[in-house]
PDB file of N, CA, C and O in Angstrom:
ATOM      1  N   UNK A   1      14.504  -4.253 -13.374  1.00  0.00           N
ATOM      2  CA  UNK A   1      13.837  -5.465 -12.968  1.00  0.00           C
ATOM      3  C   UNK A   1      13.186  -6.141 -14.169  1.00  0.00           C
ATOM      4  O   UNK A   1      13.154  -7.356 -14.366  1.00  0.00           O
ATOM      5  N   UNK A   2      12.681  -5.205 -14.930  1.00  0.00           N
ATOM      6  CA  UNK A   2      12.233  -6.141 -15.785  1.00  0.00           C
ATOM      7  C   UNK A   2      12.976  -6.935 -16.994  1.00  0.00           C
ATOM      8  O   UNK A   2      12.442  -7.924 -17.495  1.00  0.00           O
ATOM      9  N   UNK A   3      14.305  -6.425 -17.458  1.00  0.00           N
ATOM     10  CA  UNK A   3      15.158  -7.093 -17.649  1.00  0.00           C
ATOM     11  C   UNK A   3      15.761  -8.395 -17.008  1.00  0.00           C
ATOM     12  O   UNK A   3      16.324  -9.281 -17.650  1.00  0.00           O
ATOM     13  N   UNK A   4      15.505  -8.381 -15.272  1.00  0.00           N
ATOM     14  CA  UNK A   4      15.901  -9.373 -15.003  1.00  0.00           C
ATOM     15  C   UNK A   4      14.725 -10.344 -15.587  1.00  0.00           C
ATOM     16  O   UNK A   4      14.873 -11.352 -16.277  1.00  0.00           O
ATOM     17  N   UNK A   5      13.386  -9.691 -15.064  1.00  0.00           N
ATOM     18  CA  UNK A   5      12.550 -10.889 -15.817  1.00  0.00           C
ATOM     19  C   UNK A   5      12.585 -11.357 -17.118  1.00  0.00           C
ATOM     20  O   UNK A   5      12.337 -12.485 -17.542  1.00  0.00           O
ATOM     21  N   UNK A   6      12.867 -10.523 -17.602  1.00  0.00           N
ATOM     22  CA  UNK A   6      13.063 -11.382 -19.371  1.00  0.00           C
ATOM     23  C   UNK A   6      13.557 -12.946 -19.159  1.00  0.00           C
ATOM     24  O   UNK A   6      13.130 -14.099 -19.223  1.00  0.00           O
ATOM     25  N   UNK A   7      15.155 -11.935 -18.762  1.00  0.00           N
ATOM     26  CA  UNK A   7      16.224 -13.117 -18.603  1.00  0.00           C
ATOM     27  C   UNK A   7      15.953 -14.505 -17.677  1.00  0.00           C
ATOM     28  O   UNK A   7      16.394 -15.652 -17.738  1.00  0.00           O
ATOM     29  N   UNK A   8      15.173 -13.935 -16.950  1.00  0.00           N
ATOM     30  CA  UNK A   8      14.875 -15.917 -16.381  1.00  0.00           C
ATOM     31  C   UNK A   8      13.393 -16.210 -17.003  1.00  0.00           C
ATOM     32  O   UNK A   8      13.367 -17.436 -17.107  1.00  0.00           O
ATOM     33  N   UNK A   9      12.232 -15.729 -17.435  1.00  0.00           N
ATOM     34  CA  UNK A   9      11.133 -16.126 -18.158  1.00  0.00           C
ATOM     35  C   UNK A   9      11.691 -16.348 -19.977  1.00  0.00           C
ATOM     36  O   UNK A   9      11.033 -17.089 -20.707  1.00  0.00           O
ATOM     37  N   UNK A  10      12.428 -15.913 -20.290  1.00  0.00           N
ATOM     38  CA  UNK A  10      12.738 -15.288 -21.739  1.00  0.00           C
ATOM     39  C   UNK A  10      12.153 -14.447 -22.117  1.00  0.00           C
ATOM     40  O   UNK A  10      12.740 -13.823 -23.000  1.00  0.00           O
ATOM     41  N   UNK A  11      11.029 -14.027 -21.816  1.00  0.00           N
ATOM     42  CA  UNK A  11      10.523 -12.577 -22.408  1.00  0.00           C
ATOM     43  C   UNK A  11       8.754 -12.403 -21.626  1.00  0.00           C
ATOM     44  O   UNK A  11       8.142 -13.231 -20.951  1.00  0.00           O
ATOM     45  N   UNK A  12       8.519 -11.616 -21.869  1.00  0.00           N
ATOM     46  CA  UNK A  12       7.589 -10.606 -21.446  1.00  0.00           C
ATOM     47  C   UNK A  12       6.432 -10.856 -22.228  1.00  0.00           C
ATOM     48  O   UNK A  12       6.607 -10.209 -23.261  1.00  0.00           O
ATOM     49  N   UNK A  13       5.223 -11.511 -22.298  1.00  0.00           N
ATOM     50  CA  UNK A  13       4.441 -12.232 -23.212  1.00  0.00           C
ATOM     51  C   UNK A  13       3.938 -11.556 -24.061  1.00  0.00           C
ATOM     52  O   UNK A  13       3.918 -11.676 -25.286  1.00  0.00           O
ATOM     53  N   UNK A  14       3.257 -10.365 -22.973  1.00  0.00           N
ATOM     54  CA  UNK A  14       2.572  -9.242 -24.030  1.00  0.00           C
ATOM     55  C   UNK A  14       3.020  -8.000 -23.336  1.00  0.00           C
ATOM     56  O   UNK A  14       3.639  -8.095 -22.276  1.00  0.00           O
ATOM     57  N   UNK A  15       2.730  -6.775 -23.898  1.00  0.00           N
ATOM     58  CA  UNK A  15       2.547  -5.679 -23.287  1.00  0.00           C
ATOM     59  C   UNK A  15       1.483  -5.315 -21.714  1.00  0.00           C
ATOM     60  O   UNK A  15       1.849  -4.450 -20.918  1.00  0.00           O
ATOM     61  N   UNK A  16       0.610  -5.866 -21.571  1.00  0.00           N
ATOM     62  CA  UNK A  16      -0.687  -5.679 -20.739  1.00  0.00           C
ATOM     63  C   UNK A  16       0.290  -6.473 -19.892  1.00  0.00           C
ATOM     64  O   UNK A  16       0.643  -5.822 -18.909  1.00  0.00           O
ATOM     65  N   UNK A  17       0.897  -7.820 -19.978  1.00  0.00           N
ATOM     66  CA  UNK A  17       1.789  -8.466 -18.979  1.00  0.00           C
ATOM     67  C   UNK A  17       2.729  -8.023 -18.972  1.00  0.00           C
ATOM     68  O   UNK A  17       3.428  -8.906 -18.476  1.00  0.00           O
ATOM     69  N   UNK A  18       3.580  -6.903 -19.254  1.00  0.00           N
ATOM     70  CA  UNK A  18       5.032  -6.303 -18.732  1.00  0.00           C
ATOM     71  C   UNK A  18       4.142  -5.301 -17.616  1.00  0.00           C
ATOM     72  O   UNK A  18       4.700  -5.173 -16.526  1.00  0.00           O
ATOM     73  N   UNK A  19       3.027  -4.698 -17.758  1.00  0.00           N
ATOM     74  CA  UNK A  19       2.310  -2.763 -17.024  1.00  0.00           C
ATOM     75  C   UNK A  19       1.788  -3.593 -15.936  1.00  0.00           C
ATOM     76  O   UNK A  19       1.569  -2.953 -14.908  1.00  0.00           O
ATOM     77  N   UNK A  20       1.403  -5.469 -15.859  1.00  0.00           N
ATOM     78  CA  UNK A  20       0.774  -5.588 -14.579  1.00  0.00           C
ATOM     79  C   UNK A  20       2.407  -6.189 -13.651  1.00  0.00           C
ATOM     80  O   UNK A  20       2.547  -6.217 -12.428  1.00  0.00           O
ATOM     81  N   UNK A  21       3.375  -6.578 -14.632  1.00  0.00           N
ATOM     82  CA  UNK A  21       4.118  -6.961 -13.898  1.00  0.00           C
ATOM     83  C   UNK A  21       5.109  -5.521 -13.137  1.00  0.00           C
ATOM     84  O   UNK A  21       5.774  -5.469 -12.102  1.00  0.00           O
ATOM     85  N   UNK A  22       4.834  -4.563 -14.127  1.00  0.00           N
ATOM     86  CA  UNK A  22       5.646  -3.532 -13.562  1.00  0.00           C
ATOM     87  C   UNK A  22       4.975  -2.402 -12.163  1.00  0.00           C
ATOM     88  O   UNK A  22       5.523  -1.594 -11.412  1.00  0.00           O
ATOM     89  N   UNK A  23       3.657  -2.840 -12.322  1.00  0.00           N
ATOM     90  CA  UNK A  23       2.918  -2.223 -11.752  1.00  0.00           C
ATOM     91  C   UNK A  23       2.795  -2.644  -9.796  1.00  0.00           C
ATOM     92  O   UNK A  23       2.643  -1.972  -8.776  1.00  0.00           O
ATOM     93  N   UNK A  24       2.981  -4.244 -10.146  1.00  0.00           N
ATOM     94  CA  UNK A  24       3.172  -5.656  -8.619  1.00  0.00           C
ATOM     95  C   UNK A  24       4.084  -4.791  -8.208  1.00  0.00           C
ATOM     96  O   UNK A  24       3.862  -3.972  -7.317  1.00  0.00           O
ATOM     97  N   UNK A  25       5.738  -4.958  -9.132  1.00  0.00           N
ATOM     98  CA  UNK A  25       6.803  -4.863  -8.743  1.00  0.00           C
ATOM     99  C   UNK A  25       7.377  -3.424  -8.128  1.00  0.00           C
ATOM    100  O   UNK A  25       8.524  -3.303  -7.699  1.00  0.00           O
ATOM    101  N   UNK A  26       6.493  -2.468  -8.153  1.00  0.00           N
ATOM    102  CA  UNK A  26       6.185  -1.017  -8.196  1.00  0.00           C
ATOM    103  C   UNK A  26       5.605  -1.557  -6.578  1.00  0.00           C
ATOM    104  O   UNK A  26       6.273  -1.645  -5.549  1.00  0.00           O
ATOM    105  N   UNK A  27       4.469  -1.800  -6.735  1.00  0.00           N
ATOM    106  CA  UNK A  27       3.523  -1.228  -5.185  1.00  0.00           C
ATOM    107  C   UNK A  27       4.370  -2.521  -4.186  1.00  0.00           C
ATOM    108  O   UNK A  27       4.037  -2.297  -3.022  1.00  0.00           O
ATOM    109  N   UNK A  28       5.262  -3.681  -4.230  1.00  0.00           N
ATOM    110  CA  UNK A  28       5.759  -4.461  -3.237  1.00  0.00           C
ATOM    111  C   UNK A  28       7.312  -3.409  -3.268  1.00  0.00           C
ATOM    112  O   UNK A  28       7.932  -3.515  -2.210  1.00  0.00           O
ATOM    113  N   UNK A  29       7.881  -2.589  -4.160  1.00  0.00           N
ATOM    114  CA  UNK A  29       9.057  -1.996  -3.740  1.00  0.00           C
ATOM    115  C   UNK A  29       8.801  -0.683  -2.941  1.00  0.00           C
ATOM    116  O   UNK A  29       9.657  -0.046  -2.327  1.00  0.00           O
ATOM    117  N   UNK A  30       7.370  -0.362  -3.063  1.00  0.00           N
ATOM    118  CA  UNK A  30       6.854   0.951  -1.956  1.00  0.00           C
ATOM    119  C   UNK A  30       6.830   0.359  -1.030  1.00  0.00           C
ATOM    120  O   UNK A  30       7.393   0.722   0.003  1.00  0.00           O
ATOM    121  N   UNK A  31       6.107  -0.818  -1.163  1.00  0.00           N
ATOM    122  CA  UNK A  31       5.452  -1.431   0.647  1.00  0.00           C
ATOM    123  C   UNK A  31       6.982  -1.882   1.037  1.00  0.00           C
ATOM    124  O   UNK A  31       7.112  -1.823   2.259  1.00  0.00           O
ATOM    125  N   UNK A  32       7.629  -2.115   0.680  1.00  0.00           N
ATOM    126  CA  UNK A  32       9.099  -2.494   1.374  1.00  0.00           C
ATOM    127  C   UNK A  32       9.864  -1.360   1.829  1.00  0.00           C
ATOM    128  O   UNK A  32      10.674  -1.488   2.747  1.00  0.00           O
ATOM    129  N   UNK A  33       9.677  -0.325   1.287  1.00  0.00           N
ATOM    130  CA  UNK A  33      10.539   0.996   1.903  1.00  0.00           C
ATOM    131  C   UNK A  33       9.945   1.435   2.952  1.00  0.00           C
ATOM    132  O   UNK A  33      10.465   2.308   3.647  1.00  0.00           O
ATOM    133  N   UNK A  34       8.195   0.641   3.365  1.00  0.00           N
ATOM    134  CA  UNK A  34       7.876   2.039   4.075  1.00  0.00           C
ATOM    135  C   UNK A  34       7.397   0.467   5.290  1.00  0.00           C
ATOM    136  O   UNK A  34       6.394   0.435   6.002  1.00  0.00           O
ATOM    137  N   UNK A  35       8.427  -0.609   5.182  1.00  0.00           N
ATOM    138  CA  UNK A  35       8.514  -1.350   6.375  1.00  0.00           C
ATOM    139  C   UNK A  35       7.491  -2.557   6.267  1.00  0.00           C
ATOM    140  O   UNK A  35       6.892  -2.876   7.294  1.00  0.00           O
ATOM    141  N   UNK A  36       7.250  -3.258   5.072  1.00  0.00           N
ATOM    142  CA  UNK A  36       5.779  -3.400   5.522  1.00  0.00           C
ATOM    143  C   UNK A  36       6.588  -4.934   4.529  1.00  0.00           C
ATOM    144  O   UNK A  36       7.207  -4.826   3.470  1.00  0.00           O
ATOM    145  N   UNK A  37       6.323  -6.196   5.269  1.00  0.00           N
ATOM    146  CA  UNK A  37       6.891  -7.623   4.469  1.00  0.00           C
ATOM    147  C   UNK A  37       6.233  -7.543   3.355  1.00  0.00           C
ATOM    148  O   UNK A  37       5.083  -7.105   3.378  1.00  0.00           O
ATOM    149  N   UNK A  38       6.994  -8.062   1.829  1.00  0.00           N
ATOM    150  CA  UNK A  38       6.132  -8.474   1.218  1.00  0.00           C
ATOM    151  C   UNK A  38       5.127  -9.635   0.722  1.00  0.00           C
ATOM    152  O   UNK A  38       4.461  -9.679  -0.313  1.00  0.00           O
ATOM    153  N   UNK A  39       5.212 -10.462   1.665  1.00  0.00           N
ATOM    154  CA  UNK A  39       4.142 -11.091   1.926  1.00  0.00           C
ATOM    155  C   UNK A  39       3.236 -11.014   2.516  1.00  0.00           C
ATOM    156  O   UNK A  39       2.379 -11.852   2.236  1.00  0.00           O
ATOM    157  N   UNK A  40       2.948 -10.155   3.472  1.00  0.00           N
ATOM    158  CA  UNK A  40       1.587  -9.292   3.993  1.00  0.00           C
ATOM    159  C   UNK A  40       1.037  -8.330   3.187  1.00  0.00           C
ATOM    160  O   UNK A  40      -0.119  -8.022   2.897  1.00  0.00           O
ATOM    161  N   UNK A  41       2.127  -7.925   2.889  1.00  0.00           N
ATOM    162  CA  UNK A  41       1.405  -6.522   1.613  1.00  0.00           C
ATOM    163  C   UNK A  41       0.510  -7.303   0.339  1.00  0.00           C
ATOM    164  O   UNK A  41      -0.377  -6.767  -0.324  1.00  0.00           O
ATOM    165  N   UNK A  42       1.005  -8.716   0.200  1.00  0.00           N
ATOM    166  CA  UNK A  42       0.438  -9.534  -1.065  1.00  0.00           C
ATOM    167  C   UNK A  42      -0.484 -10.346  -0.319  1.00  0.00           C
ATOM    168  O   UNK A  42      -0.577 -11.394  -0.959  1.00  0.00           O
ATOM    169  N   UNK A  43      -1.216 -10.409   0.705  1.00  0.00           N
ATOM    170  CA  UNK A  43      -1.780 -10.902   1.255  1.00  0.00           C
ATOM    171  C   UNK A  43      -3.194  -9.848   1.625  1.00  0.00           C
ATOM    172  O   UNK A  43      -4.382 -10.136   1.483  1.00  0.00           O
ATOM    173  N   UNK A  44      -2.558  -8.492   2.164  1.00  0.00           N
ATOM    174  CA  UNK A  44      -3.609  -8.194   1.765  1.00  0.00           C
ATOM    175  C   UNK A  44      -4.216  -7.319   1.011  1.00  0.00           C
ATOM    176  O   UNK A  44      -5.144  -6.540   1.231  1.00  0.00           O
ATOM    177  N   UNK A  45      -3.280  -7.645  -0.332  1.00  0.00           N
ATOM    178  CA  UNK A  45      -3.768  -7.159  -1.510  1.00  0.00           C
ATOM    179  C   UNK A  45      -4.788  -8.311  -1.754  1.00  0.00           C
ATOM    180  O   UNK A  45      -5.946  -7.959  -1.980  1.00  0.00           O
ATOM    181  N   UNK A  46      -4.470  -9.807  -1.735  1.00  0.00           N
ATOM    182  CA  UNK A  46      -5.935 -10.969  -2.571  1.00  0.00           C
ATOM    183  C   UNK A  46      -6.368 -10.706  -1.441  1.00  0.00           C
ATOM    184  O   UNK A  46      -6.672 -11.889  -1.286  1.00  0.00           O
ATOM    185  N   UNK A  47      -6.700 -10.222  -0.443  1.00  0.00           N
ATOM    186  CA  UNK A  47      -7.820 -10.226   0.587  1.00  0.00           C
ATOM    187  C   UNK A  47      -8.723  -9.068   0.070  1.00  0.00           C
ATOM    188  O   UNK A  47      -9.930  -9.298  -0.005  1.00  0.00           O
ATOM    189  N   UNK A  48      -8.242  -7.818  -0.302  1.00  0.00           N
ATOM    190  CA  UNK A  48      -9.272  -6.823  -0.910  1.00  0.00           C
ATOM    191  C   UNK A  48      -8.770  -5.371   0.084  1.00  0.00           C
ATOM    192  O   UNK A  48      -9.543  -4.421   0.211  1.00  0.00           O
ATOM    193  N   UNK A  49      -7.732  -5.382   0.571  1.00  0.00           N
ATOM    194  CA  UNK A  49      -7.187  -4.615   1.751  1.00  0.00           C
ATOM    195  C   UNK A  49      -5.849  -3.809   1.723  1.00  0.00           C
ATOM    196  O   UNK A  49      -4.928  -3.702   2.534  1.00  0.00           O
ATOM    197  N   UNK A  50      -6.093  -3.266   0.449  1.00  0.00           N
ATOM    198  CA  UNK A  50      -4.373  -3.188  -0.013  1.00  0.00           C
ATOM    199  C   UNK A  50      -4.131  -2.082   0.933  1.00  0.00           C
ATOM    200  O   UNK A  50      -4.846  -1.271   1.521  1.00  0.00           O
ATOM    201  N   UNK A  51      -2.602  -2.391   0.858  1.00  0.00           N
ATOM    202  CA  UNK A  51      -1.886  -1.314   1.790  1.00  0.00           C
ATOM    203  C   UNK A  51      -1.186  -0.009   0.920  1.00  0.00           C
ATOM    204  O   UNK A  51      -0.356   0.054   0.013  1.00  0.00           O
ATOM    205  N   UNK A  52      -1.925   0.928   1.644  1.00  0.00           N
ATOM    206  CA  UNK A  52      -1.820   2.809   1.201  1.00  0.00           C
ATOM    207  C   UNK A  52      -0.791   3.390   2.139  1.00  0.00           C
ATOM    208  O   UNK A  52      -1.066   3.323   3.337  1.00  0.00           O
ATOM    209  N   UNK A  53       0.086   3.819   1.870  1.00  0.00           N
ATOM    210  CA  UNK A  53       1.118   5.153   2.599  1.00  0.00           C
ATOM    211  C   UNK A  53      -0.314   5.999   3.450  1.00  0.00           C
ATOM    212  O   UNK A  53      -1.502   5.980   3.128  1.00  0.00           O
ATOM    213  N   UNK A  54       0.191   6.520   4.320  1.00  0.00           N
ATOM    214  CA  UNK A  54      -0.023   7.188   5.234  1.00  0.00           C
ATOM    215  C   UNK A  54      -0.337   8.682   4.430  1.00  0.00           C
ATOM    216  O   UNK A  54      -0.328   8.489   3.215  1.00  0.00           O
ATOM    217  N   UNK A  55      -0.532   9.704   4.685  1.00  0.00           N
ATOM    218  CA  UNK A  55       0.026  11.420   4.473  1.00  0.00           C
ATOM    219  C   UNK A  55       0.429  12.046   5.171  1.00  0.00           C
ATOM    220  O   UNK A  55      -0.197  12.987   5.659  1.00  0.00           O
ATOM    221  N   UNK A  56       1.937  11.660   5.541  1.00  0.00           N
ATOM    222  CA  UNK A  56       2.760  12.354   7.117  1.00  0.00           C
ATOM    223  C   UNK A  56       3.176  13.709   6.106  1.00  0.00           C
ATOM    224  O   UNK A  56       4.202  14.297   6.447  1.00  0.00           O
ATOM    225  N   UNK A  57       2.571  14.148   5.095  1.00  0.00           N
ATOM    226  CA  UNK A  57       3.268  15.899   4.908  1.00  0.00           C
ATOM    227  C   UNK A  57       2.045  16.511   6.002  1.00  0.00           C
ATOM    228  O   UNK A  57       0.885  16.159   6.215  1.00  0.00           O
ATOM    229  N   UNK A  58       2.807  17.462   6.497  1.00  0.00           N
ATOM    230  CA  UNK A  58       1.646  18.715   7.314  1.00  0.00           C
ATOM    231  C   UNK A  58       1.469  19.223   6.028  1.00  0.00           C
ATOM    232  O   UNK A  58       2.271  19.053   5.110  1.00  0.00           O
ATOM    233  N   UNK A  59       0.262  19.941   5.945  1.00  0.00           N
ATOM    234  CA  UNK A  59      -0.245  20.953   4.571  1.00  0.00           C
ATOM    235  C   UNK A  59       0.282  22.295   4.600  1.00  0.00           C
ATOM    236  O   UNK A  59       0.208  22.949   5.640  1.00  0.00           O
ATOM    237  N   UNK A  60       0.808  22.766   3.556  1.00  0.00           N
ATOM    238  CA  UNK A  60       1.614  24.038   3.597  1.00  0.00           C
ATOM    239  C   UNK A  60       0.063  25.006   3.776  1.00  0.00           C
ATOM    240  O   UNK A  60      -1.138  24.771   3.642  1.00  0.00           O
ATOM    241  N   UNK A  61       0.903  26.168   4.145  1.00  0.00           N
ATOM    242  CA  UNK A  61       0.058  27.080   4.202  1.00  0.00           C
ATOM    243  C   UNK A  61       0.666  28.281   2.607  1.00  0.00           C
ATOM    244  O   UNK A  61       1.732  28.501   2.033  1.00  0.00           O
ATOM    245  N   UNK A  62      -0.869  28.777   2.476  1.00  0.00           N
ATOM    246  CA  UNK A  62      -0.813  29.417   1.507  1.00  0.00           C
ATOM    247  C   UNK A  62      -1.220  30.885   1.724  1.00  0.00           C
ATOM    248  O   UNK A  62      -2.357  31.160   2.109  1.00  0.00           O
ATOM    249  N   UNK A  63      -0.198  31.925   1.453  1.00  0.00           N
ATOM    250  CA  UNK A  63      -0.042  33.256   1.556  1.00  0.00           C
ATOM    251  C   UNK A  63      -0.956  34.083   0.808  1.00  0.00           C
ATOM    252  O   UNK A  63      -0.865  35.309   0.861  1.00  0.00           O
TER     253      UNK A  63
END
């Protein structure tokens, strides 16, 4: 992905702007696997409400 961004921005301005862009593009490709639009998920991320995975593991038990 971030290659694609190069290619339509021309490049990546700084470093600090590739880790926040990789970072968006990271938590909207979680919130999309686990069902969730990404425009709600970015909605209520600027609201202050970001959206967290669940913890559907049961906890192992330890012998």
């Amino acid at each position: 992905m971030v290659k694609l961004r190069q290619k339509v921005s021309g490049c990546l301005r700084s470093l600090t702007g590739a880790r926040q862009f990789c970072a968006l593009r990271s938590y909207l490709s979680t919130t999309a696997k686990h069902g969730l639009a990404m425009l709600d998920a970015l909605v209520q991320l600027a609201e202050g409400r970001p959206w967290l995975p669940t913890n559907t593991q049961a906890p192992t038990a330890t012998a």
